[in-house]
N, C-alpha and C positions, 0 to 999 in steps of 0.2 A: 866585871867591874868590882869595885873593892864595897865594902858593906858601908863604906864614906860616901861614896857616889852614887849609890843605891837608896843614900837617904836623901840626899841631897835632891834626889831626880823626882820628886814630889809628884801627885799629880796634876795639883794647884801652879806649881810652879813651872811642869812642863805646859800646863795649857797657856800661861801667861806667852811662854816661848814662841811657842806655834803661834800665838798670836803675833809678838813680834815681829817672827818673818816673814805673816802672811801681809803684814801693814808694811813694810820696806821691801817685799819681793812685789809686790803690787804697785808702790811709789814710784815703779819705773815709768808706770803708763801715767799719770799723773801730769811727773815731770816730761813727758811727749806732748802730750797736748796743750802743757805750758807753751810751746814752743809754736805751737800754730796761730799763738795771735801778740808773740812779744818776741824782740830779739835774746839770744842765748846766754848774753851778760847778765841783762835786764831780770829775766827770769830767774839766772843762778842767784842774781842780787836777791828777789823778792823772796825766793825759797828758805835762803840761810837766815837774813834778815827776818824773816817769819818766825823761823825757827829758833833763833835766839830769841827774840821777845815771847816765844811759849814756853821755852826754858827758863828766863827770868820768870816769868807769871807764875810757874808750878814751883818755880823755890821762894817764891814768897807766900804762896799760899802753904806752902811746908815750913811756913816760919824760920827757915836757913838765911844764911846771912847773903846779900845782894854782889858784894865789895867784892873785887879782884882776889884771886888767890894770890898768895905771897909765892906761888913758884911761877914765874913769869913766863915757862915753855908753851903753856897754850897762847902767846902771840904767835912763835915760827910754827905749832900744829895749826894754829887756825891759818896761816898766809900757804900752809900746803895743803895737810888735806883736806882744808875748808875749801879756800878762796879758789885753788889751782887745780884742786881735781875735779870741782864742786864745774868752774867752768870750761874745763876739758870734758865732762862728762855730757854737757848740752851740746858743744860741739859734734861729740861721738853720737849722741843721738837724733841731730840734726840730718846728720850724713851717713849713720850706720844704722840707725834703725834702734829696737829696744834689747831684743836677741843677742844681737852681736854686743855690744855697747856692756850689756851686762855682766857675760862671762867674759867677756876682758877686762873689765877695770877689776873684776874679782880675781885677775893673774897677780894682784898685791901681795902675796903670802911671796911667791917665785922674788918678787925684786925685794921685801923682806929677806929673805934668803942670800941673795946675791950681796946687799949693803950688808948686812951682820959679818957675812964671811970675809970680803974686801975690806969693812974700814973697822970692825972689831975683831976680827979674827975667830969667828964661833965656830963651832965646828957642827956638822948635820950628818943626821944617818944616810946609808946606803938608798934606802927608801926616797927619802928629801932628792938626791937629785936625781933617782931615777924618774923621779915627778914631773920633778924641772925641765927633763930630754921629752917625757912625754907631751907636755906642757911645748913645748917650743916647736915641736912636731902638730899640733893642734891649729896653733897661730900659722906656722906655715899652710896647713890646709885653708885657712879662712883669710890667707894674703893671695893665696894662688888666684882666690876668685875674683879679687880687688887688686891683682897685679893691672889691666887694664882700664881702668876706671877710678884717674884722679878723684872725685866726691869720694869712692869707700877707701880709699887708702889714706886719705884727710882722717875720716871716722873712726877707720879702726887704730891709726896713730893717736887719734885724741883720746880713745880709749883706755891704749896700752898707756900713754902719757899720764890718763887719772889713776890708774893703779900706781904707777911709779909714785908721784906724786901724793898720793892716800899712804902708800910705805914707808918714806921719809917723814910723813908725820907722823904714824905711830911708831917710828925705832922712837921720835923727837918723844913723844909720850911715854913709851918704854922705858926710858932713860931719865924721864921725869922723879921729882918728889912727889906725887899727887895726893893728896888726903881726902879732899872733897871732887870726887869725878862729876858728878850734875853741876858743880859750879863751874867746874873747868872747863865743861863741855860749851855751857852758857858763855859766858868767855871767849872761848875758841869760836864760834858760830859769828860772834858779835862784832871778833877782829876780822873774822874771814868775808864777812858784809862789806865789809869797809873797804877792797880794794876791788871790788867788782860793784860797787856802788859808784866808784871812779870812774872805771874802765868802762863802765855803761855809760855815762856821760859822755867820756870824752871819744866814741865811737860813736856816738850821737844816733845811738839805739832806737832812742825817744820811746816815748810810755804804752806800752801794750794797750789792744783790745779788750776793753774789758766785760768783753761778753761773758752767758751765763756759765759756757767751757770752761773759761779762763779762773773765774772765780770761784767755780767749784773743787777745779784740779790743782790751786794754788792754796784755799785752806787745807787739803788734802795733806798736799805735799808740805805744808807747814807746820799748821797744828798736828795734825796726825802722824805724818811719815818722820819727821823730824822731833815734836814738842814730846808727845809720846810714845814715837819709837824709842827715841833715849831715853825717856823714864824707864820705860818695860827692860830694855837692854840692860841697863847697871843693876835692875834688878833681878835678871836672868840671869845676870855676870855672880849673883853672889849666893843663888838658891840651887844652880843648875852647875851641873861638872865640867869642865873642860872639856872633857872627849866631848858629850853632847851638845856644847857650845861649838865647839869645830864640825863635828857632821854635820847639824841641824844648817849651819850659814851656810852652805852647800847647797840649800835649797832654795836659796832667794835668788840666784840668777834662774831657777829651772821655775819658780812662780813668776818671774817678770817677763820669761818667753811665752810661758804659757799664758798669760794675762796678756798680755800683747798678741798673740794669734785670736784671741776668742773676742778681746774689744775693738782692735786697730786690724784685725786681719795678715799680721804679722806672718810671712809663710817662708824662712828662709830655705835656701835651694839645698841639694844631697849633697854637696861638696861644703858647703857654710856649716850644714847641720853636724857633719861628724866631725867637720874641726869643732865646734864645741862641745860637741860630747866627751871630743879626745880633750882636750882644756878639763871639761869637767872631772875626766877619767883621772888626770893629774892631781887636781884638788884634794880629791876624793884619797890618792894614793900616799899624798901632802898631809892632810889630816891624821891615818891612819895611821901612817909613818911617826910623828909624838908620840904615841904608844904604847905600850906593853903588844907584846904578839898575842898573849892570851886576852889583854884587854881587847882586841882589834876582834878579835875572831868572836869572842862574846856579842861586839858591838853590829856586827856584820850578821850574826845567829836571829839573832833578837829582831832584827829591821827581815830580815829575809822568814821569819816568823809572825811578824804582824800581817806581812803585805800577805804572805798564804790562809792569816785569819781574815783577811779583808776582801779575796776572792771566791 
């Protein structure tokens, strides 16, 4: 890596990170147990909605201004990747479990890819779609097992549907003016309440249990997975490198499997298991692929260096 990214990669700043993903790779089981005592609207309502008013709370306590951004795109990000992936994703975990659910809504980079090429015309390395093929070879393994069984082919569609879904809002963000990101985010969260705050009514969901689960795994998933992930994130976005911002999110679907076998008993089968590893193998080859080939090889030195100091 370049002696930019080397300053950049702090140690303060890397520990903030690792926290990040260890607080949003965990947020899956959270948002699980949301779901055992409220319907999947209700819950996506509660979580965003949460999570907006802990975003307004920390930019008033950071003395930033409250008021709408003047660039109006976090309305259509917040109606995708909030409101539509946010309740495609309770679905998938209603019906798919946390495993599954996780490394598929994270195929978003793949349809990322597919809309830039199709409706802007970008062009991607060799690498990118050799990802892509890996990646569609993965999902195939983890359809094969759910080819029989309407409930998992519901879940892993509502899955792959919040990744799509999560991608059309960040091309919409991409393409944005953004200046102030924690107000937009606030914003975006706030608008994306608002149509599953509907949709929950008028499916007549009616109001969760509110046992001690429920309200423990809902400020969770609020204030923390949400109010704080996205503080830590924009501030990760601007202390930490790219390349280590792309490896490191690679590891939030492998902490919300792992988090999900060790609290909910989560044990998915040897055909489910290697399609996601083959998914993750894609990611992994996705990331790597933005690159430099000597930055990649560095990057892959270093991580296969620590893990033999940590053995």
């Amino acid at each position: 890596m370049s002696a930019a990214d080397l300053k950049q990669n702090s140690h303060g700043a890397l520990a903030l990170f690792a926290l990040n993903l260890l607080i949003w790779g965990y947020n899956w089981v959270p948002m699980r147990l949301l779901l055992q005592d409220g319907g999947p609207l209700t819950c996506a309502a509660i979580r965003i909605a949460g999570g907006a008013l802990s975003l307004f709370a920390a930019l008033l306590f950071m003395g930033k201004p409250l008021a709408p951004p003047l660039d109006r795109s976090f309305i259509w990000s917040g109606l995708t990747q909030v409101a539509a992936s946010s309740a495609l994703s309770s679905f998938a975990l209603i019906y798919g479990g946390v495993s599954k659910s996780a490394i598929l809504v994270f195929t978003m980079p793949f349809w990322v890819m597919i809309i830039s090429r199709l409706f802007f015309h970008e062009k991607f390395s060799v690498a990118h779609w050799v990802s892509l093929a890996i990646a569609l070879g993965g999902i195939a393994l983890i359809a094969s097992k759910a080819i029989d069984n309407s409930t998992k082919i519901v879940g892993a569609l509502s899955a792959i549907g919040a990744g799509l879904a999560w991608a059309i809002g960040a091309m919409i963000v991409r393409r944005s003016k953004r200046q102030d990101t924690l107000r937009s985010v606030a914003w975006e969260q706030l608008v994306g309440a608002m149509p599953l705050v509907l949709f929950a009514f008028l499916m007549n969901e009616g109001f969760p249990a509110m046992t001690p689960q429920f309200v423990l795994s809902a400020f969770y998933s609020t204030a923390i997975g949400t109010g704080f992930g996205w503080i830590l994130w924009n501030r990760s976005a601007i202390l930490v490198s790219p390349g280590t911002l792309a490896l490191g999110s690679l590891t939030i679907p492998i902490i919300a499997s792992l988090s999900a076998f060790l609290q909910l008993g989560e044990r998915p089968d040897a055909v489910t298991l290697t399609g996601l590893g083959t998914v993750f193998l894609a990611l992994l080859v996705a990331s790597l692929g933005g690159m430099k080939l000597k930055q990649s090889i560095a990057i892959l030195f270093r991580m296969g260096k620590r893990s033999a100091m940590r053995n």
